[in-house]
N, C-alpha and C positions, 0 to 999 in steps of 0.2 A: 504494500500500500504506500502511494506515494507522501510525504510528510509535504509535497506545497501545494496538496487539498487543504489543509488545515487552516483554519484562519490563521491572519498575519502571517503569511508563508513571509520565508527569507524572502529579501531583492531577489532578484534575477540575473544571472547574470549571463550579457550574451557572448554568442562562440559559433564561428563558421565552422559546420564539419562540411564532409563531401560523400554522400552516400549513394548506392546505386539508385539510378530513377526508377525500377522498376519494384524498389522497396518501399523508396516515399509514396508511388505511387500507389502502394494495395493498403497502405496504413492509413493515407488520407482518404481512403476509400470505404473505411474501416470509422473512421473518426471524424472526418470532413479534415479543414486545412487548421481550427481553432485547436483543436487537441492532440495536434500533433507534436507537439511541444511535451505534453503531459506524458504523454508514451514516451517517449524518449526518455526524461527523467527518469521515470517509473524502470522505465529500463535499467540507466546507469546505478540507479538504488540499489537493485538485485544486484548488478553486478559486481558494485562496491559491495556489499552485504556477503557475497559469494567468497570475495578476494580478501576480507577480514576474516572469514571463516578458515581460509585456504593458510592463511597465516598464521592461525590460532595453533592451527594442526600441526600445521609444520614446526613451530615453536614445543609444541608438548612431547612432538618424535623426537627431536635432539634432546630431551631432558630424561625422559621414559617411555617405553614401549606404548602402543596404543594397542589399549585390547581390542578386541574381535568387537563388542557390539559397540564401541566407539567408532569404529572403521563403517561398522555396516550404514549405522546413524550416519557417519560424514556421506558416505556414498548416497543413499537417499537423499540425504537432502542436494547435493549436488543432482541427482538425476533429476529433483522435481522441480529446480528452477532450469531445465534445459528446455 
């Protein structure tokens, strides 16, 4: 869930990317041209969220072993935001 649904969302802040057109174009098909912006975020959330998680893990293998239903737990939730 994205946190700038919420009221008083942070500023915004803007940023050229360069994405295929035939991806803007099934998203904004999907959203119209207003919420396309929102999906995106919503996106880079996950993604960030994913990449703190990937880091957590990787920090607790170099300290001690990750047991089996830690591993399983990391992989589900990795497979369910694919």
């Amino acid at each position: 869930m994205s946190t700038h649904a919420m009221p008083n969302p942070e500023r915004a802040t803007k940023r050229s990317v360069s994405l295929p057109g035939s991806l803007v174009e099934e998203i904004e098909e999907r959203t119209g041209k207003t919420g396309f912006s929102s999906v995106v975020s919503e996106a880079l959330e996950q993604w960030l969220a994913m990449a703190k998680l990937r880091e957590v893990i990787e920090a607790d293998r170099r300290h001690r072993p990750v047991s089996e239903d830690a591993r399983r737990w990391a992989e589900d939730q990795w497979s369910a935001s694919a």
